[in-house]
C-alpha positions as CSV (number, residue, x, y, z in Angstrom):
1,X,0.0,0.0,0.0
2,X,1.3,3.5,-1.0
3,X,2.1,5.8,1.5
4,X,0.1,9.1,0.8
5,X,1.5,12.0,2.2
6,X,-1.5,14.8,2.6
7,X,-1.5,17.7,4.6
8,X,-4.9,18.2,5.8
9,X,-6.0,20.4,8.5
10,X,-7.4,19.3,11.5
11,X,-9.3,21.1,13.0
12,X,-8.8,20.6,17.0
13,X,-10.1,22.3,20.1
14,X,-7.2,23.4,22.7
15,X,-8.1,25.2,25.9
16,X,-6.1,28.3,25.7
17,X,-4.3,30.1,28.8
18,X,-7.2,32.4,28.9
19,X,-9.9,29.5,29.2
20,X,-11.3,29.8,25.7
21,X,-10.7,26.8,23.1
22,X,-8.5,27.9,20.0
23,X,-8.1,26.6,16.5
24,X,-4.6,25.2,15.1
25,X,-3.4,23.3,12.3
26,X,-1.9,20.3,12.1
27,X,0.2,18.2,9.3
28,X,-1.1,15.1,9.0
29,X,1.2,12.1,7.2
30,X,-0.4,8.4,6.5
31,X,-2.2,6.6,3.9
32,X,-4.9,7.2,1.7
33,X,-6.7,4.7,4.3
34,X,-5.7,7.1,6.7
35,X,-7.3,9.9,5.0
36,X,-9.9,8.3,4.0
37,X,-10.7,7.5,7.8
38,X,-9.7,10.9,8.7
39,X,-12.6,12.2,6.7
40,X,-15.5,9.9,8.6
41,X,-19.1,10.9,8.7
42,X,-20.1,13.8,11.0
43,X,-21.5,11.1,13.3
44,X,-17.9,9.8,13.9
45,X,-16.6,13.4,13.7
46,X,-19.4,14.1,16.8
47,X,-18.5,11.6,19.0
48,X,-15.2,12.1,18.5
49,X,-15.6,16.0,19.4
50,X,-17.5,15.0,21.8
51,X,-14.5,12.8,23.5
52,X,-12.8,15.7,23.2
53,X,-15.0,18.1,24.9
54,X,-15.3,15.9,28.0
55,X,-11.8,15.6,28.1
56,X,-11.5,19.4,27.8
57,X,-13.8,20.2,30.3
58,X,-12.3,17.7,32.7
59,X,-8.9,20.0,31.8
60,X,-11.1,23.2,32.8
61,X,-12.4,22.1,36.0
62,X,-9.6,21.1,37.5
63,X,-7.5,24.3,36.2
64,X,-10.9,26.8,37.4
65,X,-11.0,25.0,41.1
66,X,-9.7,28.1,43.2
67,X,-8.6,27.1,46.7
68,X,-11.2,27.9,50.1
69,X,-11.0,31.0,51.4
70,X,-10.3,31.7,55.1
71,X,-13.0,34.0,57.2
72,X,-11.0,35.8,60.0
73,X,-12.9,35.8,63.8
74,X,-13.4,39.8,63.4
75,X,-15.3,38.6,59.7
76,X,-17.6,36.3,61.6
77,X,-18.4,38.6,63.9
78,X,-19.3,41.1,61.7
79,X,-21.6,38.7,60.1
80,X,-23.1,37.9,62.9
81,X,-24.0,41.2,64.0
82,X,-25.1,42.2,60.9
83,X,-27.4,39.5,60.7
84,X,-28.7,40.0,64.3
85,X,-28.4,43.7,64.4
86,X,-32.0,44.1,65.7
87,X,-31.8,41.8,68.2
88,X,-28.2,43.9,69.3
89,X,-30.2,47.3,69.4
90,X,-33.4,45.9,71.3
91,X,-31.2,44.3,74.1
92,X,-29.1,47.5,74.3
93,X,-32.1,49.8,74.2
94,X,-33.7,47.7,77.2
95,X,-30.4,48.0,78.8
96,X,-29.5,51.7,78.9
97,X,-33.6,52.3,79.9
98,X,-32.7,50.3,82.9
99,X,-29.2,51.4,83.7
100,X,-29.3,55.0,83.1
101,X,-31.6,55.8,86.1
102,X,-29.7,53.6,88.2
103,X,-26.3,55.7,87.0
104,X,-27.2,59.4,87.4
105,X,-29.7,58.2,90.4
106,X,-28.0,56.1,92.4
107,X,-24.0,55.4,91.7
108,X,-23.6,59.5,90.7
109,X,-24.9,60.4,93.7
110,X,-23.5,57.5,96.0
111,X,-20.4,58.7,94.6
112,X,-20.9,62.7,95.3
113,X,-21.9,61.7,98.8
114,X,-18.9,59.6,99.7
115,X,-16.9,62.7,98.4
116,X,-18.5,65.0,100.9
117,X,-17.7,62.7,103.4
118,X,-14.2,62.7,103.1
119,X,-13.6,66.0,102.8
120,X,-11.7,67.1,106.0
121,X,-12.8,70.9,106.0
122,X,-9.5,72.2,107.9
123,X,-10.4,75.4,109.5
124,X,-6.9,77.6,108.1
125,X,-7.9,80.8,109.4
126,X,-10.7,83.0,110.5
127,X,-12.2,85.7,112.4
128,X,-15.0,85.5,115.4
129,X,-16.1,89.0,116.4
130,X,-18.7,89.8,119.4
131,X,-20.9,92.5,118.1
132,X,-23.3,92.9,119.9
133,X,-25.2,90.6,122.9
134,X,-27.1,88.4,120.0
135,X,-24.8,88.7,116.9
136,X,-21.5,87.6,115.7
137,X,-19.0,88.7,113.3
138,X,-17.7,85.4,111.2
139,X,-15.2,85.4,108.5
140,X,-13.9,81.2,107.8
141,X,-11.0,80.0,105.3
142,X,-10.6,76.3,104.5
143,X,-10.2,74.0,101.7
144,X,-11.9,71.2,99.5
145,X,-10.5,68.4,97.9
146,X,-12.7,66.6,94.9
147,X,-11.2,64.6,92.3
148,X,-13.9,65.9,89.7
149,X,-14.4,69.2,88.6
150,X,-17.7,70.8,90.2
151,X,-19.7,73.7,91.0
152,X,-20.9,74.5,94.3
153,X,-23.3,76.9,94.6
154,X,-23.9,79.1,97.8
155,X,-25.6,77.6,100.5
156,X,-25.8,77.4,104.3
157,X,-24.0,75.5,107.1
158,X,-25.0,75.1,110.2
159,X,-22.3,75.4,113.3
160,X,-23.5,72.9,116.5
161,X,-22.0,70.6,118.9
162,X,-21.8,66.9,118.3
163,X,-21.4,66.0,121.7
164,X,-23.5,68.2,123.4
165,X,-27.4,67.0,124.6
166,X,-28.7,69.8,122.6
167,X,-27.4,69.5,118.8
168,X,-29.2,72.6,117.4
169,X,-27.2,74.9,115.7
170,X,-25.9,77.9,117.6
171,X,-25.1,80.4,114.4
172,X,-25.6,79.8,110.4
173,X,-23.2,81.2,107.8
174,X,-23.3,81.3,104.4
175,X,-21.1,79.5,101.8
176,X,-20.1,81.5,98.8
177,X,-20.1,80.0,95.0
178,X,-17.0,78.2,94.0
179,X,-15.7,76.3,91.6
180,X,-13.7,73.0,92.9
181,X,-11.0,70.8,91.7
182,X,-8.5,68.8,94.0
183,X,-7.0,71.2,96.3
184,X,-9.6,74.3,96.5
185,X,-9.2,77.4,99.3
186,X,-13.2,78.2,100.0
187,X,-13.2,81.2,101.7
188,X,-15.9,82.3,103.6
189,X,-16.9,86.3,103.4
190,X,-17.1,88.0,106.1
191,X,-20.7,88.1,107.5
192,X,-22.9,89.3,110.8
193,X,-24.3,86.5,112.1
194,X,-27.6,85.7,114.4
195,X,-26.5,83.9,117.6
196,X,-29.5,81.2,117.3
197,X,-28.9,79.0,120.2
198,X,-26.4,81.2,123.2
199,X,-26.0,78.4,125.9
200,X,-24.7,76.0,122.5
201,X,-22.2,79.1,121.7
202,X,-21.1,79.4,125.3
203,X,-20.6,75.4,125.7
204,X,-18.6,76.0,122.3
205,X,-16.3,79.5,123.8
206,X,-15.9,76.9,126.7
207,X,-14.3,74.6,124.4
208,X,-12.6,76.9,122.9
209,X,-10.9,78.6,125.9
210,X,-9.3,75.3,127.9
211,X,-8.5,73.2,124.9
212,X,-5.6,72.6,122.9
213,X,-8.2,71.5,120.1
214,X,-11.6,71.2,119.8
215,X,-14.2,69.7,117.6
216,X,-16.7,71.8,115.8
217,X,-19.5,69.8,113.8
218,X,-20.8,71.7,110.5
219,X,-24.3,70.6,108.5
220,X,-25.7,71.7,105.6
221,X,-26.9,70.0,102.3
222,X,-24.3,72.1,99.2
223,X,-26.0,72.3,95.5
224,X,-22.8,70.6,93.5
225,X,-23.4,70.7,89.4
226,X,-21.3,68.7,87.6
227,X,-22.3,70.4,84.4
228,X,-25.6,70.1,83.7
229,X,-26.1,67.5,86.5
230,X,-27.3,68.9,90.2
231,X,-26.7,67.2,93.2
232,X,-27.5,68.1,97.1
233,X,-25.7,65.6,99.1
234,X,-25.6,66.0,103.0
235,X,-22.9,67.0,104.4
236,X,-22.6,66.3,108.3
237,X,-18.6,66.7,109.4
238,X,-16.6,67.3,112.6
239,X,-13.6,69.2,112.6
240,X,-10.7,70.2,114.4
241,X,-10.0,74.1,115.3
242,X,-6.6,74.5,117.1
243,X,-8.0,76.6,120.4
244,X,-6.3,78.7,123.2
245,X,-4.9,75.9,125.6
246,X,-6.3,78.2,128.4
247,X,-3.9,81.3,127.4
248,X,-0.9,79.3,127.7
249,X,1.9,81.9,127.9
250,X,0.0,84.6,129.8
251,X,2.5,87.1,131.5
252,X,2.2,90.7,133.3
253,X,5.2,92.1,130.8
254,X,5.0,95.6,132.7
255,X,3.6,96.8,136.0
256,X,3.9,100.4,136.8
257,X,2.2,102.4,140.1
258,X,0.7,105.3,139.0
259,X,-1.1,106.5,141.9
260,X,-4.1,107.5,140.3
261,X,-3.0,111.0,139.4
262,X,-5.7,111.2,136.3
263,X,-7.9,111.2,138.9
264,X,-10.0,108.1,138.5
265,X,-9.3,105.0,141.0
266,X,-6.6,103.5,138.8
267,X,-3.2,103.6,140.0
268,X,-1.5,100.7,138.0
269,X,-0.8,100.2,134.8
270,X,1.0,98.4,132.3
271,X,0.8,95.5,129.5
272,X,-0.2,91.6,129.4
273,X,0.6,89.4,127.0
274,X,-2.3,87.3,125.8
275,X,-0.8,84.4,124.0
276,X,-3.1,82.8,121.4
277,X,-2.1,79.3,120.3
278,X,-5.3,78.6,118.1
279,X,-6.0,79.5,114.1
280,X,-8.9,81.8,114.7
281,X,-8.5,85.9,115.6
282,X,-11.4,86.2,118.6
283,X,-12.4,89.7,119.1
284,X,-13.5,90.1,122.7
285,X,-13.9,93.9,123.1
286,X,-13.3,95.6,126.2
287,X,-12.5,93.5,129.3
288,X,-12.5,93.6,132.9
289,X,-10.4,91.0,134.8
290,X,-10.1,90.4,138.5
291,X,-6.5,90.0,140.3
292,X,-6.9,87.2,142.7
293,X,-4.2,85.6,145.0
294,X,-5.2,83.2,147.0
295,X,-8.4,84.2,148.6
296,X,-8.0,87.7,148.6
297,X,-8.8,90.2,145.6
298,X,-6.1,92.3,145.2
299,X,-7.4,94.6,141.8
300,X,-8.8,94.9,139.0
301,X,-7.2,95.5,135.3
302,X,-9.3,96.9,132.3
303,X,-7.6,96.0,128.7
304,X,-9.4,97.8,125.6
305,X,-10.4,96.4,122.5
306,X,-8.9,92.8,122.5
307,X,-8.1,91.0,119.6
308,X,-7.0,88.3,120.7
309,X,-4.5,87.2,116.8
310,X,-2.7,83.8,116.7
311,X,0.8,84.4,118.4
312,X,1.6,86.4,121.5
313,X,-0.8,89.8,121.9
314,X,1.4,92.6,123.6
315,X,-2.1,94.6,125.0
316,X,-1.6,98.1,127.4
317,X,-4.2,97.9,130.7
318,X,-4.4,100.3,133.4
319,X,-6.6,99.2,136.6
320,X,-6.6,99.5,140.4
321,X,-5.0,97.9,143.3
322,X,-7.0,97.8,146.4
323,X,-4.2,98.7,148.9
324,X,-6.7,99.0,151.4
325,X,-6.9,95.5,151.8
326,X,-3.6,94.6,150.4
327,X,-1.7,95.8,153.3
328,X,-4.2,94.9,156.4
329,X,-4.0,91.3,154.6
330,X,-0.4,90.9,153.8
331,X,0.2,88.2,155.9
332,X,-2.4,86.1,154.6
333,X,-0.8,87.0,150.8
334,X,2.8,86.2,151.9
335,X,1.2,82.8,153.5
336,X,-0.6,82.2,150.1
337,X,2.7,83.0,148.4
338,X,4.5,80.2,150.2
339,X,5.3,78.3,147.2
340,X,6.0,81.1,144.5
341,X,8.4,82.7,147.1
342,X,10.8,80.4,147.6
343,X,11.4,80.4,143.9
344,X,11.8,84.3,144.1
345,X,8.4,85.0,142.6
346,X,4.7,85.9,143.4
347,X,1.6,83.9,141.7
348,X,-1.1,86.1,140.4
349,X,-4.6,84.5,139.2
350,X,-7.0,86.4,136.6
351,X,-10.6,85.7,136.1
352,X,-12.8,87.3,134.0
353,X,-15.1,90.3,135.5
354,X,-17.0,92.0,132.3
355,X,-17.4,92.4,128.9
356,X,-18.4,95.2,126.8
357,X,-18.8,95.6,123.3
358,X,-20.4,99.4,122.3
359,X,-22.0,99.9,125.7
360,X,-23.3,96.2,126.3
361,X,-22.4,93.8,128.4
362,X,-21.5,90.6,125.8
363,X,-23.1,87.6,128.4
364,X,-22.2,85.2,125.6
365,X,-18.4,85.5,126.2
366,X,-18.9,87.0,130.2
367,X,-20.2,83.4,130.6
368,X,-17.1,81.8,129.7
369,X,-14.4,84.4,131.1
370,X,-16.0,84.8,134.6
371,X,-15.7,81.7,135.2
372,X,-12.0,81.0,134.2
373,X,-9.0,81.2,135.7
374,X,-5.7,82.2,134.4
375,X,-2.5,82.0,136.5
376,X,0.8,83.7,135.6
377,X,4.2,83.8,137.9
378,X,6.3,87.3,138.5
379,X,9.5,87.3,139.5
380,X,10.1,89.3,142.9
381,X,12.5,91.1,141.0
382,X,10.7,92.4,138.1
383,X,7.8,93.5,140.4
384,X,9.8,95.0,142.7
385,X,11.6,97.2,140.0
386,X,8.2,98.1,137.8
387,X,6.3,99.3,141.7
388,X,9.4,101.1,142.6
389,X,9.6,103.0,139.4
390,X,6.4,104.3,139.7
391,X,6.8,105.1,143.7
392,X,9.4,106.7,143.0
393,X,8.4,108.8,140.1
394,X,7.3,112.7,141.7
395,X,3.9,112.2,139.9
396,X,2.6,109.6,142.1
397,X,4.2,110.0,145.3
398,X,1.9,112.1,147.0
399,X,-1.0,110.2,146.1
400,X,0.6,106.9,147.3
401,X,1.3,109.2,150.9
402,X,-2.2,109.6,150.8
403,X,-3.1,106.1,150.1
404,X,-1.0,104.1,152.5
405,X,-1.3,107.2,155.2
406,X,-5.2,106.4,155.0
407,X,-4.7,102.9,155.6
408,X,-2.8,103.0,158.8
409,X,-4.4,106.0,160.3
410,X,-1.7,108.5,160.1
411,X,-1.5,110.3,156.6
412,X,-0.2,113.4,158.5
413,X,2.7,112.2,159.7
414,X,3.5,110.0,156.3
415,X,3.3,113.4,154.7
416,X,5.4,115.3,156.7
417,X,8.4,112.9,155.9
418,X,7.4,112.3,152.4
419,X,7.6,116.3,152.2
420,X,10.8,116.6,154.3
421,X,12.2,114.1,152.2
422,X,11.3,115.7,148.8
423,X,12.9,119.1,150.5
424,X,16.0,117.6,150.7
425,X,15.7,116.7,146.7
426,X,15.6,120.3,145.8
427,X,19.0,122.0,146.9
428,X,20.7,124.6,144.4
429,X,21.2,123.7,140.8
430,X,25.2,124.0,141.4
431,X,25.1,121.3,143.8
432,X,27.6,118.9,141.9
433,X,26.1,115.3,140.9
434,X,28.2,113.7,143.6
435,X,25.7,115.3,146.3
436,X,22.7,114.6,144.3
437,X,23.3,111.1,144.1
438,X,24.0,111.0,147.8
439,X,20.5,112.0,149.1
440,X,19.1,110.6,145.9
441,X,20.0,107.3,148.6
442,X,17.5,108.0,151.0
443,X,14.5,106.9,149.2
444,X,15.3,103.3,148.7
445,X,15.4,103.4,152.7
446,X,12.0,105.1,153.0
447,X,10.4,102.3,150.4
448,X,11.8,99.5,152.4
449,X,10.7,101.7,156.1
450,X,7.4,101.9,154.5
451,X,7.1,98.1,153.8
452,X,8.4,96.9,156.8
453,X,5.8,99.3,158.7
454,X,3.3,97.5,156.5
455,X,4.6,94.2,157.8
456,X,4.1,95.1,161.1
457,X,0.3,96.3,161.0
458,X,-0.2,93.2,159.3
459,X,0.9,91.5,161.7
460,X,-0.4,93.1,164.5
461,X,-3.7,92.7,163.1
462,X,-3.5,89.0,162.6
463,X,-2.9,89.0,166.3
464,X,-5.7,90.6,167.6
């Protein structure tokens, strides 16, 4: 059999690189037979194609297959809340109607109220003014410490006594506005005050006067915002006010005899030191105090317009000594004394005899003072020297004469020295200073003369 050589097309499908079949030629070499078979009826041709074509397709789907793809956790989520979104906003709906009452009624507040109730409210400084018998001058600085910005508006807080049986307040002040954040000075303006409850004020002064500190409990119910939220929490502290430790410190600094040549009663005078260890500047007006020692009164001192500042108060006095019954009871005083003396000084209690503020008697703080008592020590020394300077001066010896001349009965006689001595002073002007000082002497000898005389009738008088 000859071997025909016939290039024929063939017509073949070929999945291209895109997807889509493509037509190419190809030679074709065999016999006739070959040819003749190559060109077979369409049926052939069909099921030959279609071979081809499920072949092909086979080809296709395994080169189309792509590989899974992954879903991250924050894709699933998202799924699901997309597909239960409505459920999501119901439940969260339900919620917030639920918890936002509880928040701004309940934990807000609960937390606005434990704030008040830490706050310490130190009392810094201040001023307590009597006015008048039923009103007070009040001027307060402290502080406020709140770890959220706030408003507090004005309001009032009532001043009372935790501990005593009556807890009504005795005076109200007011709070100015103020806007707080951590460490906040609040100071109170000054204000006149009623005096509500006066036995509560006096149990207070009380306080005040023998403590070293002393508790002061404040009430009120403050109007906070905390933007457009308002709150009135109640606020029911104690404090602490460092108080006067019972004028700790308190010292006659200078005693002078003035005979009472101004012609009033008063023949002393001088200044006391009223020491004030507290925080708080206590006006007390004008006040009458009562020398005491032992049993026997030996004066009175008036000191004007005290104001009483923290630290030491350096206040002039003038007053009387009543040396009618100083000298008849000296031995009684020197017996009293026993103790002070043999340390080289003299004890001297002071208790409270008036108060006046404008023309009125101030009961409020008379009810404290009169019944206080504050003792102070003199050295012999320094009373000696401040009485002698005064004897001695020419302005107030005459009326001394008078004094201790009336008080033993023989004034004449006590003047007749006094003025034979004073003759003696008054030689020429030439005289030199040698001579002066020389009967300058003599007085130092009547002083002691006039002491020891005193002694005497005191003694005398215990006798009989």
């Amino acid at each position: 059999m000859a071997t025909v050589e016939t290039a024929q097309a063939v017509s073949m499908e070929r999945p291209s690189s895109q997807g889509s079949p493509r037509l190419f030629m190809l030679p074709f070499h065999g016999t006739a037979e070959d040819a003749q078979a190559s060109r077979a009826p369409p049926a052939a041709a069909a099921a030959s194609t279609h071979s081809n074509d499920d072949s092909t397709s086979s080809i296709d789907h395994v080169m189309d297959k792509k590989p899974t793809e992954t879903i991250t956790k924050r894709q699933k989520a998202k799924r699901h809340c997309a597909k239960f979104r409505w459920w999501y906003l119901a439940g969260l709906l339900i919620f917030l109607v639920i918890f936002l009452p509880i928040l701004f009624k309940v934990i807000i507040p609960a937390i606005v109220q434990k704030i008040v109730n830490n706050q310490s409210l130190p009392v810094e400084s201040g001023v307590i003014r009597a006015v008048s018998p039923n009103e007070l001058f009040v001027a307060l600085k402290t502080s406020l410490d709140t770890p959220l910005p706030a408003t507090i508006n004005p309001f009032e807080l009532s001043l009372y006594n935790k501990d005593s049986d009556d807890s009504s307040p005795f005076v109200q002040i007011q709070l100015p506005k103020a806007k707080v954040h951590h460490n906040t000075t609040i100071t109170v303006e000054e204000q006149t005050v009623k005096v509500l409850n006066e036995n509560q004020l006096v149990w207070w002064f009380s306080n005040i006067f023998d403590q070293v500190e002393t508790e002061l409990s404040l009430s009120g119910k403050p109007k906070v915002s905390l933007g457009a939220l308002k709150y009135e929490p109640n606020m029911d502290l104690t404090v602490e006010v460092p108080a006067l430790n019972r004028l700790h410190g308190f010292t006659v600094e200078k005693l002078e005899f003035t005979g009472g040549q101004d012609g009033s009663s008063n023949n002393i005078k001088g200044k006391l030191n009223l020491p004030n260890a507290g925080v708080l500047t206590l006006g007390l007006g004008n006040l009458t105090l009562n020398i005491i020692s032992g049993d026997i009164d030996l004066g009175v001192v008036n000191v004007y317009n005290v104001e009483l500042k923290p630290g030491n108060n350096t206040s002039d006095f003038d007053g009387e000594i009543y040396l009618d019954q100083l000298i008849p009871n000296l031995g009684a005083l020197l017996d009293s004394q026993k103790d002070a003396l043999t340390v080289g000084a003299i004890d001297l209690t002071v208790t409270g005899n008036s108060t006046i503020v404008n023309g009125q008697h101030i009961k409020y703080v008379e009810s404290v003072l009169n019944k206080k008592t504050i003792s102070t020590r003199i050295p012999i020394l320094t009373l000696a020297g401040d009485i002698l300077s005064g004897v001695l001066s020419s302005d107030s010896q005459s009326s001394l004469v008078n004094v201790i001349g009336n008080v033993f009965g023989n004034s004449s006689l006590l003047e007749s020295t006094w003025s034979h001595w004073n003759k003696g002073q008054t030689g020429d002007s030439s005289e030199s200073q040698s001579t002066k000082t020389k009967r300058d002497a003599p007085r130092f000898s009547l002083v002691k003369n006039l002491v020891r005389m005193s002694v005497r009738a005191s003694l005398k008088a215990s006798i009989k």
